[in-house]
Backbone as CSV, one residue per row, in Angstrom:
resi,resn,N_x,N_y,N_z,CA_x,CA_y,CA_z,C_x,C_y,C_z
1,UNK,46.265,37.672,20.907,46.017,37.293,19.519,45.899,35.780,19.387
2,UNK,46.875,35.107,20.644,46.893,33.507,20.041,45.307,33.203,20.583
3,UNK,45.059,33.676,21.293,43.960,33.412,22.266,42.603,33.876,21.162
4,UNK,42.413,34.571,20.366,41.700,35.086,19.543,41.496,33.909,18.605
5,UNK,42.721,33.523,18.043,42.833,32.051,17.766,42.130,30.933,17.133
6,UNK,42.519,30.728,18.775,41.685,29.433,19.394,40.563,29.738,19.235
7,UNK,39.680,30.611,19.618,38.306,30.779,19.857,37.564,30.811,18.539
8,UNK,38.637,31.240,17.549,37.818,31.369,16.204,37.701,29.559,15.749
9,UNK,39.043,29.261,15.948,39.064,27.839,15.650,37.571,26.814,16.291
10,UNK,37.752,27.187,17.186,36.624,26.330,18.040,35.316,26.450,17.611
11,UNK,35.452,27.707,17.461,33.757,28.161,17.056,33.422,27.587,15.238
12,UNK,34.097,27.313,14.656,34.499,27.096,13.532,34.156,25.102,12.957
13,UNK,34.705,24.915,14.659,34.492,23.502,14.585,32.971,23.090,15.358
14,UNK,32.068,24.001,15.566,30.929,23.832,16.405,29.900,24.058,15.175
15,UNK,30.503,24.970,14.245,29.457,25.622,13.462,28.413,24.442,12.336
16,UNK,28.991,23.214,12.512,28.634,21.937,11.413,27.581,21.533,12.328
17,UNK,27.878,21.198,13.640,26.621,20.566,14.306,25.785,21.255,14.796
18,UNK,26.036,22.792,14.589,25.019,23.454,15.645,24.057,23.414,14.326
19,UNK,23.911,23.565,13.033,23.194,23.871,12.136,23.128,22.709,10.783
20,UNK,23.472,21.429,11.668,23.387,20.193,10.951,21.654,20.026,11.033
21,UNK,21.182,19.469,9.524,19.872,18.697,9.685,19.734,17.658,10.868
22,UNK,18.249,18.084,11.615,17.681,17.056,12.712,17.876,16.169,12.027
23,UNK,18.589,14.488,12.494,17.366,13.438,11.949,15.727,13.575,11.897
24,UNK,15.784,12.686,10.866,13.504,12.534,10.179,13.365,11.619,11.932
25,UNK,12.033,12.433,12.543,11.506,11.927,13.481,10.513,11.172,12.738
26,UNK,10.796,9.906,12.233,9.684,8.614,12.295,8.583,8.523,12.879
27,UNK,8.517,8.606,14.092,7.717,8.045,14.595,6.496,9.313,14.428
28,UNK,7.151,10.515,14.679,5.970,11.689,14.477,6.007,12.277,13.271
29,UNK,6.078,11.325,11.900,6.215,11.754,10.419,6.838,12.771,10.099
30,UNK,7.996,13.133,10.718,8.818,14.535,10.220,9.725,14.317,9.071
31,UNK,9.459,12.532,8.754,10.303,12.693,7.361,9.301,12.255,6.376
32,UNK,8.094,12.932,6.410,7.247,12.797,5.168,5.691,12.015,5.363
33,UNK,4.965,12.252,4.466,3.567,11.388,4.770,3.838,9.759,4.773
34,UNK,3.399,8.959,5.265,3.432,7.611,4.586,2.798,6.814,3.827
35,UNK,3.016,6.241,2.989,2.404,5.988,1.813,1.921,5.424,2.021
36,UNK,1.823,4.219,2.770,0.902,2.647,3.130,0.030,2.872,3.805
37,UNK,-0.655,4.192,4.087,-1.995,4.708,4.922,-2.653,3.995,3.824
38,UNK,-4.004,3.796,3.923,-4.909,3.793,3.047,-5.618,4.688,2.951
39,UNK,-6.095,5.394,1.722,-6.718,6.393,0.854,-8.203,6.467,0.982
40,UNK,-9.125,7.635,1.942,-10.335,7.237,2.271,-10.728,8.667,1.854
41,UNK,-12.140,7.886,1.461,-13.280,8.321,0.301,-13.688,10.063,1.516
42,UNK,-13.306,11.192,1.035,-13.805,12.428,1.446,-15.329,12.424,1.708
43,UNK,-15.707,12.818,2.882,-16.875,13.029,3.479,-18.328,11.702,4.067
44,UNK,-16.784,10.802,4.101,-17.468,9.637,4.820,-17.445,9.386,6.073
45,UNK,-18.732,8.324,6.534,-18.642,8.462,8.099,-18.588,7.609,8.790
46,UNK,-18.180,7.103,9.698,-17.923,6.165,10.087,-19.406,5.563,11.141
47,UNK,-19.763,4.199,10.745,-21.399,3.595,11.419,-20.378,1.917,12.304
48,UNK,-21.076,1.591,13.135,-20.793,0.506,13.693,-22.267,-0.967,13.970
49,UNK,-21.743,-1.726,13.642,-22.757,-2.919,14.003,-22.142,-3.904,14.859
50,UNK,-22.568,-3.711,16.481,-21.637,-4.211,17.261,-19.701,-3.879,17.502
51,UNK,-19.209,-4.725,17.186,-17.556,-3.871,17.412,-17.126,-3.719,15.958
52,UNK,-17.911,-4.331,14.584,-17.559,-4.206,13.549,-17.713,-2.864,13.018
53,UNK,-16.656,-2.245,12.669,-16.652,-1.005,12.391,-16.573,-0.814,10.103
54,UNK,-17.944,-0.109,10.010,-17.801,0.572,8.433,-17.697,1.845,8.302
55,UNK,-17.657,2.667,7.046,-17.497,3.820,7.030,-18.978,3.979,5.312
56,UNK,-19.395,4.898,5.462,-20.497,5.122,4.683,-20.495,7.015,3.793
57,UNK,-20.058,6.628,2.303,-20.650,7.632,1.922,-21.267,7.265,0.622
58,UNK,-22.493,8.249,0.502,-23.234,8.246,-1.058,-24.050,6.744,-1.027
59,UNK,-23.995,6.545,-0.100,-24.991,5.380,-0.069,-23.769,3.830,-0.192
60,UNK,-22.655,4.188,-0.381,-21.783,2.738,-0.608,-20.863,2.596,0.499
61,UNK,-21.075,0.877,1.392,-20.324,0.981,2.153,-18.898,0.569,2.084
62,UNK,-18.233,0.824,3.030,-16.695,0.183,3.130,-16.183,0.008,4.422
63,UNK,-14.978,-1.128,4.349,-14.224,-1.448,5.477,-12.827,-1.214,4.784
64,UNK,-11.463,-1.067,6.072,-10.344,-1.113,5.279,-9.565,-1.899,4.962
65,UNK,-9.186,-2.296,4.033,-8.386,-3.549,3.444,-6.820,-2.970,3.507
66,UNK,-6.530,-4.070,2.674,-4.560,-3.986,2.711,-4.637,-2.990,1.730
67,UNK,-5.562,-2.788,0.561,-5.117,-1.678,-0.216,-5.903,-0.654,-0.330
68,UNK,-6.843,0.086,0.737,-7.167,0.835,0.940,-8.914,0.693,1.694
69,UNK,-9.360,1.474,1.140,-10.952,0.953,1.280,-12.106,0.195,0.573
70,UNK,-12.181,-1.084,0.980,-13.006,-2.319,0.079,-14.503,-1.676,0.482
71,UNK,-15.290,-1.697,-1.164,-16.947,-1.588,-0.853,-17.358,-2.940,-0.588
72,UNK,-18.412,-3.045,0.251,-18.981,-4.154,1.183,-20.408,-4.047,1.109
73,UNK,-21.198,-5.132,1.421,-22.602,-4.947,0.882,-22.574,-4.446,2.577
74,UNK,-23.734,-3.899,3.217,-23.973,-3.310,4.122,-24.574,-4.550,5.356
75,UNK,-24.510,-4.674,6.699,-25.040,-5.496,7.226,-26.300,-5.196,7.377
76,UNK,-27.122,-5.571,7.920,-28.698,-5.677,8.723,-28.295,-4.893,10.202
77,UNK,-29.073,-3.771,10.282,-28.475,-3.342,11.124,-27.404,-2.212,11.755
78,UNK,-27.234,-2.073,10.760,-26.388,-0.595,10.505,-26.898,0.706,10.092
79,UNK,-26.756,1.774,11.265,-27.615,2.965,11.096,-26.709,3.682,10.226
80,UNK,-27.351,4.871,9.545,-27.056,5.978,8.847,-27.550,7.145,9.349
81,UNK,-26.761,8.456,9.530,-27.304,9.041,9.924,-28.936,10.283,8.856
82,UNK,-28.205,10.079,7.544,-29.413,10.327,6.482,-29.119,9.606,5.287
83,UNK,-30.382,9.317,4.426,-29.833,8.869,3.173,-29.489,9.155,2.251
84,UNK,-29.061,8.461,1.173,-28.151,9.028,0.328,-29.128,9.733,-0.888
85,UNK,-28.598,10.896,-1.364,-29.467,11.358,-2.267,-29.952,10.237,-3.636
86,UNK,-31.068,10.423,-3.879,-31.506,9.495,-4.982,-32.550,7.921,-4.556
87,UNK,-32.448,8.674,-3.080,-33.574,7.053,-2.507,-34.934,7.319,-2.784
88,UNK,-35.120,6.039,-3.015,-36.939,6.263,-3.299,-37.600,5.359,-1.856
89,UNK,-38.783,6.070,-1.901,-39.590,5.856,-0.849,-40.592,4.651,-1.511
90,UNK,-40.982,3.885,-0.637,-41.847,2.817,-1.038,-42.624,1.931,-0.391
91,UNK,-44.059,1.752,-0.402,-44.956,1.191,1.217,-45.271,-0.251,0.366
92,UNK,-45.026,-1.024,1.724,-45.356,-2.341,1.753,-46.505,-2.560,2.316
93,UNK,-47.663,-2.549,2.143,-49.138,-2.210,2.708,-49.225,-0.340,3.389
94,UNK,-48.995,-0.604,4.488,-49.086,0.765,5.413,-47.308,0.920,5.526
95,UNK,-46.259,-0.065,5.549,-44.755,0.372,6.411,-44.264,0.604,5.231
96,UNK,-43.597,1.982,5.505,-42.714,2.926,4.567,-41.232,1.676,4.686
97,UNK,-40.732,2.299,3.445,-39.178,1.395,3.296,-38.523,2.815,2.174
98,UNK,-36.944,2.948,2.411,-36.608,3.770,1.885,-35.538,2.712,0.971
99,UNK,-35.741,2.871,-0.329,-34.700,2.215,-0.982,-33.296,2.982,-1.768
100,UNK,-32.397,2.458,-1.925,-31.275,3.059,-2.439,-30.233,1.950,-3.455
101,UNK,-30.644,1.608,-4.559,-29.703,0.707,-5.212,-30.774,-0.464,-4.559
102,UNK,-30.287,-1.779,-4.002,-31.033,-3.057,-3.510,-30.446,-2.661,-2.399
103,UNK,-30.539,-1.520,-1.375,-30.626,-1.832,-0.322,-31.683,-1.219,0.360
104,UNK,-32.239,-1.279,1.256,-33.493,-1.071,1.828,-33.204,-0.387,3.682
105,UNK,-33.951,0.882,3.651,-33.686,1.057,5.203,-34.982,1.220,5.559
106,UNK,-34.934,1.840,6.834,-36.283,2.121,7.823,-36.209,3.301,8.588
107,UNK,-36.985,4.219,8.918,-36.670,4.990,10.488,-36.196,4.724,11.320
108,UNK,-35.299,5.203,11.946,-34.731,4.490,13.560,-34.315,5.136,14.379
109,UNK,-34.046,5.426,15.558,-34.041,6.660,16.364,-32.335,6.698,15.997
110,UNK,-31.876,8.280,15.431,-30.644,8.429,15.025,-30.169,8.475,13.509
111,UNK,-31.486,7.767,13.130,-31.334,7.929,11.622,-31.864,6.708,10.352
112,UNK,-31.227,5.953,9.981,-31.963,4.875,8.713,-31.247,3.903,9.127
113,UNK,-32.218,2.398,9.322,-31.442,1.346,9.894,-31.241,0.370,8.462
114,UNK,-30.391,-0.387,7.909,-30.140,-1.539,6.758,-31.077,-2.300,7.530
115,UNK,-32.447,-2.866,6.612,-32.978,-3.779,6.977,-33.097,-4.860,5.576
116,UNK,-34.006,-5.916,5.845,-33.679,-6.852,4.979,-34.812,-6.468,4.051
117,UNK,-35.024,-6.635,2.409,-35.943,-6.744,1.626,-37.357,-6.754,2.040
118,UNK,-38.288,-6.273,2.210,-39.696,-6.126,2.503,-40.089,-7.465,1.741
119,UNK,-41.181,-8.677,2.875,-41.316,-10.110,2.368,-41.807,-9.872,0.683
120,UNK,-42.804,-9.051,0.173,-43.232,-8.439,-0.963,-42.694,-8.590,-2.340
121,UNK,-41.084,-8.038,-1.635,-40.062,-7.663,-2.837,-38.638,-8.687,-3.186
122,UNK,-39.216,-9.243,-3.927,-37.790,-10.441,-4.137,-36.703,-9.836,-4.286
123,UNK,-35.736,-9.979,-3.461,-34.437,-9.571,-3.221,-33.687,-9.811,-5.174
124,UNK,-33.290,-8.569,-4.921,-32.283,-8.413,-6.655,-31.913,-9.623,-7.128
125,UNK,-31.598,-9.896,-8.013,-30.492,-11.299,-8.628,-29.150,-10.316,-8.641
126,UNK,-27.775,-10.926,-8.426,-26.876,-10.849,-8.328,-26.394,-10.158,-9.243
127,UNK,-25.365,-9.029,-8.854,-25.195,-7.988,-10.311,-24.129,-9.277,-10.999
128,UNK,-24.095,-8.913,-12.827,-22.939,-9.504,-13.665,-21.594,-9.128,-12.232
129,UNK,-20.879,-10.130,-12.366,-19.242,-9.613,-12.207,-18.458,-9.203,-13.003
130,UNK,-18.878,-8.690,-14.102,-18.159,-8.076,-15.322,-18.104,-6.178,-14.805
131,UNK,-19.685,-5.978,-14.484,-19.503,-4.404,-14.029,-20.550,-4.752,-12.739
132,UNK,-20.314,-4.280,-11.602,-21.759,-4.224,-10.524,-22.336,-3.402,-11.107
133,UNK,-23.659,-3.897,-10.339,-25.099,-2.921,-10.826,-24.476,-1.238,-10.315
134,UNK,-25.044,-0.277,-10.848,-25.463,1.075,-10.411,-23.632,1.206,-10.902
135,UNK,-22.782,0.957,-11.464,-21.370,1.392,-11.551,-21.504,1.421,-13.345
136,UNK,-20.132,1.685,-13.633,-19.962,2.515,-15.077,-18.603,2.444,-15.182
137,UNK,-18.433,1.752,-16.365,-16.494,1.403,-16.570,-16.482,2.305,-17.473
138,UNK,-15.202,2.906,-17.088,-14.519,3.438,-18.177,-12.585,3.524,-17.931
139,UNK,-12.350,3.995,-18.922,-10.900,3.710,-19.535,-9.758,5.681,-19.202
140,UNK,-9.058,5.201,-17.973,-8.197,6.642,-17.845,-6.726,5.826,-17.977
141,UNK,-6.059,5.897,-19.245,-4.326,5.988,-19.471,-4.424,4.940,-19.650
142,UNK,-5.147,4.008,-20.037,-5.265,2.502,-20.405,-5.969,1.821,-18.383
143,UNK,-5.820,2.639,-17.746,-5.995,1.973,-16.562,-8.229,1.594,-16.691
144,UNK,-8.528,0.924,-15.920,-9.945,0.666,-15.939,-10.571,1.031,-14.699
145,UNK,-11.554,2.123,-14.966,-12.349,2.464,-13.763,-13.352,2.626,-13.356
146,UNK,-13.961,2.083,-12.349,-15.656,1.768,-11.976,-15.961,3.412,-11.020
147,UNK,-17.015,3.908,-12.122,-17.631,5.412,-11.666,-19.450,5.035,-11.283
148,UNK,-19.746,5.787,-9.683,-20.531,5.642,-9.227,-21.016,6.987,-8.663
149,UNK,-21.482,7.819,-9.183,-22.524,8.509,-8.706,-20.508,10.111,-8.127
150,UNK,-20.106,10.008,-9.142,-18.751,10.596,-9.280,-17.391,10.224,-7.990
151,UNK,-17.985,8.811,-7.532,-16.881,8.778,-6.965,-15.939,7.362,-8.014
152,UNK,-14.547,7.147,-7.647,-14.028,6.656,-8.539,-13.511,5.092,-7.563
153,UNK,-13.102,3.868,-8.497,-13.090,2.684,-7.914,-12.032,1.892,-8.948
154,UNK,-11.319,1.017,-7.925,-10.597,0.068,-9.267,-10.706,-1.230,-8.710
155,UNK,-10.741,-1.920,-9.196,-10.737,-4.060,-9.087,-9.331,-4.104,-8.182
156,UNK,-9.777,-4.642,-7.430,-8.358,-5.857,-6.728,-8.873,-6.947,-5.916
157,UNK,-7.833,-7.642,-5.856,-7.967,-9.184,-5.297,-9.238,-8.934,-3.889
158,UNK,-9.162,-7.669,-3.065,-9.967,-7.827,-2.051,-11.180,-7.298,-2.751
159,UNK,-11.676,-6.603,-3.971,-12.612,-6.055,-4.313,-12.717,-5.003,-4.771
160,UNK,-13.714,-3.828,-4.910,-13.519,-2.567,-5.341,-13.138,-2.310,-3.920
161,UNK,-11.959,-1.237,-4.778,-11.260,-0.305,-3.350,-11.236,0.905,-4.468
162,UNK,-11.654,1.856,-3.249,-11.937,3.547,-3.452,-10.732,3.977,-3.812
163,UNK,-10.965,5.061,-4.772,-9.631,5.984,-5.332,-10.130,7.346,-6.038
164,UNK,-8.365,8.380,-5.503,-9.104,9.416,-5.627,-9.293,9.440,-7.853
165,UNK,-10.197,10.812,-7.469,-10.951,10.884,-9.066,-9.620,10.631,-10.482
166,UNK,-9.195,10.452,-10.860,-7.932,10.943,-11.549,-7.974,11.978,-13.014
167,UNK,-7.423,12.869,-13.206,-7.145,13.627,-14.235,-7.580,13.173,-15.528
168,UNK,-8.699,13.867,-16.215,-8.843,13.375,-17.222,-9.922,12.434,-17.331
169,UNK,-10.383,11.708,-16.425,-11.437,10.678,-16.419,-12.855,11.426,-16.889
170,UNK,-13.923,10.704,-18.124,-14.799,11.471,-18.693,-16.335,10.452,-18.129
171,UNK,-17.686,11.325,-16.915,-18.019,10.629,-16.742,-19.434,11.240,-17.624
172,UNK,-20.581,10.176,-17.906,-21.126,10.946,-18.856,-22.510,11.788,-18.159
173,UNK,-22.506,11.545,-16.340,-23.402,12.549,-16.030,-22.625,12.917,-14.521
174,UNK,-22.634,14.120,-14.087,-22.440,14.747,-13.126,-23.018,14.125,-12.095
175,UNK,-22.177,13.704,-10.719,-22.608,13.428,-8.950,-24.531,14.375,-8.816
176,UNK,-25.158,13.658,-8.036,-26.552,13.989,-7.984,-26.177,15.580,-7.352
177,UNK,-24.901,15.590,-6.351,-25.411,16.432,-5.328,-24.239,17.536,-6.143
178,UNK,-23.577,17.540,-7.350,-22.698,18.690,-7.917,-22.969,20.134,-8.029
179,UNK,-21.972,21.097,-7.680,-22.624,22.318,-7.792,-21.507,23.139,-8.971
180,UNK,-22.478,24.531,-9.550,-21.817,25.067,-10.562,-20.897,26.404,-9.597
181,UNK,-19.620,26.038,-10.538,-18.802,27.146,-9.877,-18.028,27.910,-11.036
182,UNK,-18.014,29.232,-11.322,-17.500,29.800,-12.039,-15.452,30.874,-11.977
183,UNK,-15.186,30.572,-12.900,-13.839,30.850,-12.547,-13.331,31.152,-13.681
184,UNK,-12.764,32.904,-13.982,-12.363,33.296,-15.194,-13.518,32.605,-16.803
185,UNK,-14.661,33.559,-15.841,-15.781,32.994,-17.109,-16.041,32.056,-17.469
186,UNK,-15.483,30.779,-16.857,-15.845,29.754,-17.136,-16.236,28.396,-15.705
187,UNK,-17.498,28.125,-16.860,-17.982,27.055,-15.711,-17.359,25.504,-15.367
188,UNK,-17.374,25.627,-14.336,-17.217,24.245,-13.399,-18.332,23.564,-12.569
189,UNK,-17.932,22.187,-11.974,-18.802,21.589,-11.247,-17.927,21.199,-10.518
190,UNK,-18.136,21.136,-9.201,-17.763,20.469,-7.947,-18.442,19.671,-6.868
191,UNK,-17.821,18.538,-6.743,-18.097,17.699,-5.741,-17.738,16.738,-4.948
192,UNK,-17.717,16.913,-3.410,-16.738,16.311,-2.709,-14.920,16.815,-2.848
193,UNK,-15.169,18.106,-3.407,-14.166,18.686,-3.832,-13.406,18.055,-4.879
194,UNK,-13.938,17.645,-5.736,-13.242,16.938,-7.088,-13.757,18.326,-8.230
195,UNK,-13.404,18.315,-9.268,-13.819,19.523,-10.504,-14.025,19.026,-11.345
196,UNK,-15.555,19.040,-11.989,-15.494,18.399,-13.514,-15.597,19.865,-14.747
197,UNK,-15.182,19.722,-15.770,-16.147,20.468,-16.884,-16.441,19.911,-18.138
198,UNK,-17.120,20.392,-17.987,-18.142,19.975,-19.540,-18.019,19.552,-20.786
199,UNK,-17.983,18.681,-21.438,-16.977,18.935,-22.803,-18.121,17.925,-23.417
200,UNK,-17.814,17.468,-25.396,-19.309,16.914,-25.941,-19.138,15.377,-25.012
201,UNK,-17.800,15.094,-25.200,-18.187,13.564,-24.868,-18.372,13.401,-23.315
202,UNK,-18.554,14.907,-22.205,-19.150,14.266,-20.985,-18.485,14.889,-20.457
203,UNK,-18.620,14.639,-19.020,-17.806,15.824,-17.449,-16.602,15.432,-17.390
204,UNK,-15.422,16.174,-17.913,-13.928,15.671,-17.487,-13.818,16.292,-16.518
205,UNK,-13.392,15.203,-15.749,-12.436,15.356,-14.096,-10.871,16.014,-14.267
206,UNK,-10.945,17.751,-14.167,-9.967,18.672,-13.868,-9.315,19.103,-12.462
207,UNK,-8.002,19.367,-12.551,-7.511,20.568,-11.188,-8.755,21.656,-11.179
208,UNK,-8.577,21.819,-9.739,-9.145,23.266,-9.220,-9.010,24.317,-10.062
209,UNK,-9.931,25.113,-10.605,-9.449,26.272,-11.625,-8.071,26.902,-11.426
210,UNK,-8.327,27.324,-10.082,-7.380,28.286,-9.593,-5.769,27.761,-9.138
211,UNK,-5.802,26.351,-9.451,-4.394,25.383,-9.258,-3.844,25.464,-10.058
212,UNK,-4.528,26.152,-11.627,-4.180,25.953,-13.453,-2.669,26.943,-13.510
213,UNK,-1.271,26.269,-13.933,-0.411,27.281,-13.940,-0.696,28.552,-15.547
């Protein structure tokens, strides 16, 4: 019996560490995502010009900054693998040029190279710094946000840096490439996996139908 005991005792005193929480493995994120990643734009791709590395979607480029991903005018020289919906085609005597916003590409084996303005076409004047060209301010929770072709952007010291869509934001025309999706009779649009619907004053940016409690 004394012997019965002991053994209960012992086992008694094992039972805290055998079924104590692991420490958070750090190094292989087992105690959570980390926040100071920077936040990159869904279905972008990454292009290189020499060892300088960008990432390209919808026609706008970026590199990564301290607070996420800064848009960057594009170098000379940087392939794509197709262009972005909404380019217009345009001949400078006989040589095709594909334009997109003021930037200008070419054919190139692999895909569309950034080349410089066709001699023809006087390079843009400089957008206002109040809004860039081809962008669209508007106002979510008092915060201020630059909408481009439905992706979303805010001002900081390094520039526009990408962010995801936020709740509620009203843009007044739907992404070129949006599709209609229906859910409990009612329509949606999706793109890049963001959800807008319809309302008078324009496409509000919603949860996934099916996320709705």
């Amino acid at each position: 019996m004394k012997k019965l005991s002991l053994l209960l005792l012992f086992v008694s005193l094992l039972s805290p560490l055998a079924f104590a929480d692991p420490k958070p493995d750090r190094d292989h994120g087992r105690d959570g995502p980390r926040h100071d990643e920077p936040r990159f734009p869904r279905g972008a791709v990454e292009v290189h010009v020499g060892n300088d590395r960008f990432f390209e979607h919808r026609g706008v480029f970026y590199r990564p900054g301290p607070r996420g991903y800064v848009v960057v005018r594009p170098p000379r020289g940087v392939v794509i693998p197709i262009l972005p919906s909404g380019f217009v085609r345009i001949y400078v005597g006989t040589v095709p040029y594909y334009r997109y916003g003021d930037i200008y590409y070419q054919d190139t084996t692999g895909g569309y190279v950034v080349v410089d303005p066709p001699p023809a076409i006087a390079a843009p004047p400089p957008s206002s710094p109040a809004i860039p060209a081809g962008y669209q301010s508007i106002s979510v929770g008092g915060a201020e946000y630059l909408v481009k072709d439905g992706q979303f952007f805010q001002r900081t010291t390094d520039g526009l840096v990408w962010t995801p869509a936020p709740i509620g934001a009203i843009t007044p025309i739907l992404p070129s490439d949006a599709t209609s999706v229906w859910h409990d009779d009612i329509e949606y649009f999706e793109s890049d996996g963001v959800y807008f619907r319809k309302t008078p004053a324009g496409y509000r940016v919603v949860e996934a139908p099916w996320k709705k409690q």
